[in-house]
C-alpha positions in Angstrom: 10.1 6.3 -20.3 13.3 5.9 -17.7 11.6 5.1 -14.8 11.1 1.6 -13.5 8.7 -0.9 -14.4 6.2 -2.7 -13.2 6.1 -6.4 -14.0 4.6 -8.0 -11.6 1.8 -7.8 -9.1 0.5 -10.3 -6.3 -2.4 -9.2 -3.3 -4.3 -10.5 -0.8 -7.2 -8.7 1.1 -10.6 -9.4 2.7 -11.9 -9.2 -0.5 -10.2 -11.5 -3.0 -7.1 -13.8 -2.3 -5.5 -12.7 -5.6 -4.6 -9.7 -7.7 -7.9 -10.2 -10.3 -10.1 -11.1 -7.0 -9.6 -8.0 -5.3 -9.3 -5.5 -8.0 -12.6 -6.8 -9.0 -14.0 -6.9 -5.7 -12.8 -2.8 -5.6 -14.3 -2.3 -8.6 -17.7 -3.6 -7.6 -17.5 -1.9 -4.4 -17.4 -5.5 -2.4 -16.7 -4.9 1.2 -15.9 -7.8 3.9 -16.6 -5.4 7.1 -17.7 -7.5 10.1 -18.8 -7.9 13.8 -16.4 -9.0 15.9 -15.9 -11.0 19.0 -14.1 -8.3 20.6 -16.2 -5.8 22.7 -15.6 -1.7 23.0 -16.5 0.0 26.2 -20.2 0.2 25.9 -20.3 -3.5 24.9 -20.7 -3.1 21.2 -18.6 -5.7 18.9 -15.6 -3.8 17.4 -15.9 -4.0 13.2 -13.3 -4.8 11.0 -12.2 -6.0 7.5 -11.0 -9.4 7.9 -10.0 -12.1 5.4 -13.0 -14.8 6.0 -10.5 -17.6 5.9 -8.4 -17.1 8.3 -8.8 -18.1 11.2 -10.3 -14.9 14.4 -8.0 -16.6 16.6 -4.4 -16.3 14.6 -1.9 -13.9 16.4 -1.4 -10.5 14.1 2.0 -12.1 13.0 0.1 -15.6 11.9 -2.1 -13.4 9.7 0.4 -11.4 8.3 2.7 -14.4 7.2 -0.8 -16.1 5.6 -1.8 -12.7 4.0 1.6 -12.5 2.8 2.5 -15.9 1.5 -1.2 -16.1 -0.5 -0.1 -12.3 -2.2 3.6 -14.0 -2.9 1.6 -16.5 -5.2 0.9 -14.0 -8.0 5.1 -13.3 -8.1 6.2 -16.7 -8.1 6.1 -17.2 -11.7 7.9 -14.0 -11.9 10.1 -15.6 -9.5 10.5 -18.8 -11.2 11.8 -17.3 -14.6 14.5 -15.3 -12.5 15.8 -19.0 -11.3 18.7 -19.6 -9.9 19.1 -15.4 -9.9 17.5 -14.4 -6.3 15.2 -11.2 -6.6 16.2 -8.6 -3.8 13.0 -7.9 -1.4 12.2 -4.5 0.0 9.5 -5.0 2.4 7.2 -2.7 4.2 5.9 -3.6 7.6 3.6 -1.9 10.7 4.5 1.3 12.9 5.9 0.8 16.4 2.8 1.4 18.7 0.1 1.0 16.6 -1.7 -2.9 17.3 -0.5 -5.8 18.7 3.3 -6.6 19.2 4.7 -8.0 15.7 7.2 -10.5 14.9 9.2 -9.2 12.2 12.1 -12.5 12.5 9.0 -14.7 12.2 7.1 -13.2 9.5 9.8 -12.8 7.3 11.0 -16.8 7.6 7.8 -17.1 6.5 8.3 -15.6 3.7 11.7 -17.0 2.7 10.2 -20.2 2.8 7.7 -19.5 0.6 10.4 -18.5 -2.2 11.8 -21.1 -1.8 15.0 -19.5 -1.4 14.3 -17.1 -4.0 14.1 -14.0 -2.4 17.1 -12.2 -0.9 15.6 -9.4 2.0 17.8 -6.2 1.2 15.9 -4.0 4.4 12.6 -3.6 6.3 10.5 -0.6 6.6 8.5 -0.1 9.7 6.8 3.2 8.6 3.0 1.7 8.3 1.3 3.3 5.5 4.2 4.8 4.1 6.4 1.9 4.4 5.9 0.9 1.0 6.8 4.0 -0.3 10.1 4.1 1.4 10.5 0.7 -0.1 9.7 1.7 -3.2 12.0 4.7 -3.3 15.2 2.1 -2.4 14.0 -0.4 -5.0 14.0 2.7 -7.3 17.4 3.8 -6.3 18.8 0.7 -6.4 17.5 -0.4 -9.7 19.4 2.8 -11.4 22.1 2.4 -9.6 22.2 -1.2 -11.0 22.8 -2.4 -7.3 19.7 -4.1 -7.3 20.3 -6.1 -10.6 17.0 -6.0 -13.3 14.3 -6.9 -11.0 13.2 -6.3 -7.7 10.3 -7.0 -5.4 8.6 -4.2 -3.2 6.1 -5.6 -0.6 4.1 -4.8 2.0 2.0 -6.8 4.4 -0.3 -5.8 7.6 -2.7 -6.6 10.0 -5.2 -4.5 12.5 -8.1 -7.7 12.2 -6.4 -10.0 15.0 -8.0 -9.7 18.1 -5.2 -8.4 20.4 -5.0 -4.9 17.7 -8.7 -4.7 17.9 -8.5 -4.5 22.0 -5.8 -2.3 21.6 -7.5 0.0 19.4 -10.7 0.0 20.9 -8.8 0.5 24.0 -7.4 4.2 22.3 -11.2 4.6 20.9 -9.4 4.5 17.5 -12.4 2.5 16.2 -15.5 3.6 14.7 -18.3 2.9 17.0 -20.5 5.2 19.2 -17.9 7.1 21.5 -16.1 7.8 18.1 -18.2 8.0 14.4 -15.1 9.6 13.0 -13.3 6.4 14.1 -11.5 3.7 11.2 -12.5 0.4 10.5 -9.2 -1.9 11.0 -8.2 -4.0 8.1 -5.2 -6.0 6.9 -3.5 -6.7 3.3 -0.9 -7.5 1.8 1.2 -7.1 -1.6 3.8 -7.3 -3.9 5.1 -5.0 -7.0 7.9 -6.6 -9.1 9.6 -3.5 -10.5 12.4 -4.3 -13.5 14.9 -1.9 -15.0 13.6 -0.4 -18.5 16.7 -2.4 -20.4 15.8 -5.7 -18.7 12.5 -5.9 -20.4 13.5 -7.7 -23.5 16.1 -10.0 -22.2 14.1 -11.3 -19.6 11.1 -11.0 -21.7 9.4 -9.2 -19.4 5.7 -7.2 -19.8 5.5 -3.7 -18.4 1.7 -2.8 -17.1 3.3 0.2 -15.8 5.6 3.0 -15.1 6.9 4.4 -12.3 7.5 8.2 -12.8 8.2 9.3 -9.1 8.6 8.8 -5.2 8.7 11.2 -3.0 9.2 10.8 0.9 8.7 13.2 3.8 7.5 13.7 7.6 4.4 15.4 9.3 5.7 17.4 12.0 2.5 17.5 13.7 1.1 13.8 12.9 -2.2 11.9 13.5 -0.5 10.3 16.7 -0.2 13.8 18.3 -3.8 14.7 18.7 -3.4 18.3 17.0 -5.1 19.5 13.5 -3.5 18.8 10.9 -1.4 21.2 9.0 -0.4 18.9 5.9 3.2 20.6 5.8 4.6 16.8 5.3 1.9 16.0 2.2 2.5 19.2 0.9 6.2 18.6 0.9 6.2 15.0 -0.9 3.7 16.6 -2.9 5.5 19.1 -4.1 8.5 17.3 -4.5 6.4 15.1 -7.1 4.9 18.3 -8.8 8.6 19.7 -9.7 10.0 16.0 -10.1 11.0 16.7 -14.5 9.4 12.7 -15.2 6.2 13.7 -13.0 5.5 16.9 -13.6 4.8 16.7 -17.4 1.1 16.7 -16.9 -1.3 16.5 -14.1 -2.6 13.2 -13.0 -5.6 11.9 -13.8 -6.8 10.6 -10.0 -5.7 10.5 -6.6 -5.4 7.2 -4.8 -4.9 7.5 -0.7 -3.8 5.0 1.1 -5.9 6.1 4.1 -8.6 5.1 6.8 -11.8 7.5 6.8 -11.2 9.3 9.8 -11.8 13.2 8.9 -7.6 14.0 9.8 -6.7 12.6 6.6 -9.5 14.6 4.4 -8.3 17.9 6.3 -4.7 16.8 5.4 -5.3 15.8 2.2 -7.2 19.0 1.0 -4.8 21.8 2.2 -1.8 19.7 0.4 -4.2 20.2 -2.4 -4.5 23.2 -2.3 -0.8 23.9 -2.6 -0.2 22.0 -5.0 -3.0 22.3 -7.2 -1.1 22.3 -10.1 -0.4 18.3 -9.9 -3.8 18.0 -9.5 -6.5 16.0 -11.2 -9.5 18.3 -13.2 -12.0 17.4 -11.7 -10.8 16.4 -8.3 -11.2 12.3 -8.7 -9.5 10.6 -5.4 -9.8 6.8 -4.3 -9.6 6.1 -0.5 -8.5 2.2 0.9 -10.3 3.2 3.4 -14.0 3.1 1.8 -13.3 -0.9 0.5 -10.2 -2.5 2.2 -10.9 -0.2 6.1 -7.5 0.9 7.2 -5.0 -1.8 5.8 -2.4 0.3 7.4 1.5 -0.5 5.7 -0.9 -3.2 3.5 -2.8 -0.6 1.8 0.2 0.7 -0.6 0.4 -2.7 -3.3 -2.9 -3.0 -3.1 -3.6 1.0 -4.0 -0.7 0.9 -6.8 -2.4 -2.0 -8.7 -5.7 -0.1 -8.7 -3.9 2.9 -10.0 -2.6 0.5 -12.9 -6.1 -0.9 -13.7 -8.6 1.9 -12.3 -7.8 3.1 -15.6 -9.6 0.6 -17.7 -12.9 1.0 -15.2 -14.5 4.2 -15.7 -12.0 6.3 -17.3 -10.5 5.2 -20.5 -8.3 8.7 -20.9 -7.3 8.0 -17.4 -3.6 6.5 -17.1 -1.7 8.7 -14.7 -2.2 8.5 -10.5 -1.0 9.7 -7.7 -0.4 7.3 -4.6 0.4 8.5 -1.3 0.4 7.3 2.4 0.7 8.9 5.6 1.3 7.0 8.8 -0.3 8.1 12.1 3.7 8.4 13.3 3.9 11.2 10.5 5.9 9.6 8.1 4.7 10.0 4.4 5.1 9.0 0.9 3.9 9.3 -2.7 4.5 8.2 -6.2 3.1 9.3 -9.4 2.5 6.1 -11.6 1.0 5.6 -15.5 -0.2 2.8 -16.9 1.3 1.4 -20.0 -0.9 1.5 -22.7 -0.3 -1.8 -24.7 -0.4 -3.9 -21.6 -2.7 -6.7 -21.5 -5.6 -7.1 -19.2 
């Protein structure tokens, strides 16, 4: 196996403030949805998937940097080995236009603080759900490339749960409620995949749960944000991509995990890429929405969705080590990755 490894893996949702709490919490199909204070336009309370201990009146940058900092925990002694060595940070971040106004500058202070000075932030990706697929991709690249040293850190961190994003999207009826029962349920997560070059295992004496056998990046020319039916030309393309990719294509994958809300687009999307690329896919059709535990985590969901490709595994399915991830953003853009589990890794 040549493609990079995972070695680390921190989270932070509604449902568990660490890696174990919320694939657990998956597992047992726990859910955190709740009435809110904030009111649609026939007075009903807006729902949404909200970590319990954060305060409802933090700004949607406040809850970011706490969702973030708590998923940083799980790295840190990943971190801490790498000392004085900083780790380079690919981060993923919200869409322009979707929520409440976000302050990147602010969140990610937060986050150097946290390390301690540990981390070194190489770019930001402001994509939303498939932010942390573009991250990934760079991560990827760089790690080969040998740019990026032996380790680096892909993360991704959002919000829809503060109160000025819930207006916002109850204002655009985005919500699911009684004008709109195909609507989402907002969310917020956060996460964080250490990824290490193959050779850098043993030296760093490092553990693989892990490996990543693919990314694949494209863009929906007619997205979510335009109001028209989907056509799934930019899911068909990453797809495909994946499908030819010589590392992914050696067998089909044994589930599909989406990064999406449960709004019906993203089923019509998802089943004509399907379709096309049928060849890639799992026998019998076995597919994982965020959307049904976490609501729509938006540029959160991607860490979170990778780790329960890497342990879904062990659940229900003990054959089961391959997955596809993928996440399309209502702007259009979209990415995938096609990741196995490593067999002799330890629970």
């Amino acid at each position: 196996m040549s493609g990079a490894q995972v070695v680390g893996l921190g989270l932070c949702t509604p449902i568990g403030t660490s890696t174990h709490m919320t694939l657990a919490s998956l597992r047992a199909g726990l859910v955190r949805f709740t009435r809110t204070a904030v009111l649609d336009d026939v007075g009903e309370p807006v729902r949404a998937s909200r970590l319990s201990l954060l305060d409802d009146s933090l700004s949607r940058t406040e809850r970011m940097a706490a969702l973030a900092q708590q998923a940083l925990a799980g790295v840190r002694p990943l971190l801490d080995s790498l000392s004085p060595r900083r780790v380079p940070l690919y981060l993923g971040l919200p869409e322009a236009g979707l929520g409440a106004r976000m302050e990147q500058e602010s969140l990610v202070e937060a986050l150097l603080a946290e390390s301690e000075g540990r981390l070194e932030v190489v770019q930001v990706y402001e994509a939303g759900r498939a932010a942390f697929f573009e991250a990934l991709a760079s991560a990827q690249k760089d790690l080969h490339s040998g740019r990026a040293g032996a380790v680096a850190l892909v993360g991704a961190v959002d919000s829809l749960a503060d109160s000025a994003s819930l207006e916002a999207l109850a204002s655009a009826r985005l919500h699911l409620g009684r004008r709109n029962p195909d609507g989402r349920i907002p969310g917020e997560a956060a996460g964080f995949v250490a990824l290490a070059r193959p050779g850098a295992l043993k030296p760093l004496k490092l553990e693989a749960s892990g490996v990543l056998l693919g990314t694949a990046l494209a863009v929906e020319a007619k997205p979510f944000a335009q109001g028209r039916p989907s056509q799934a030309e930019g899911l068909t393309e990453a797809l495909r991509t994946l499908r030819e990719a010589p590392a992914a294509s050696a067998r089909r994958v044994d589930a599909v995990v989406a990064c999406q809300p449960g709004d019906s687009f993203w089923a019509t999307e998802f089943s004509r890429a399907y379709l096309r690329n049928a060849s890639l896919m799992p026998e019998p059709l076995r597919v994982l929405v965020a959307g049904e535990g976490l609501g729509d985590a938006g540029a959160g969901a991607g860490p979170v969705m990778l780790g329960v490709a890497l342990h879904r595994a062990r659940w229900r399915h003990p054959s089961a080590r391959r997955a596809l991830v993928y996440g399309s953003a209502d702007g259009g853009r979209i990415g995938a990755c096609v990741v196995e589990m490593i067999r002799n890794a330890k629970e």
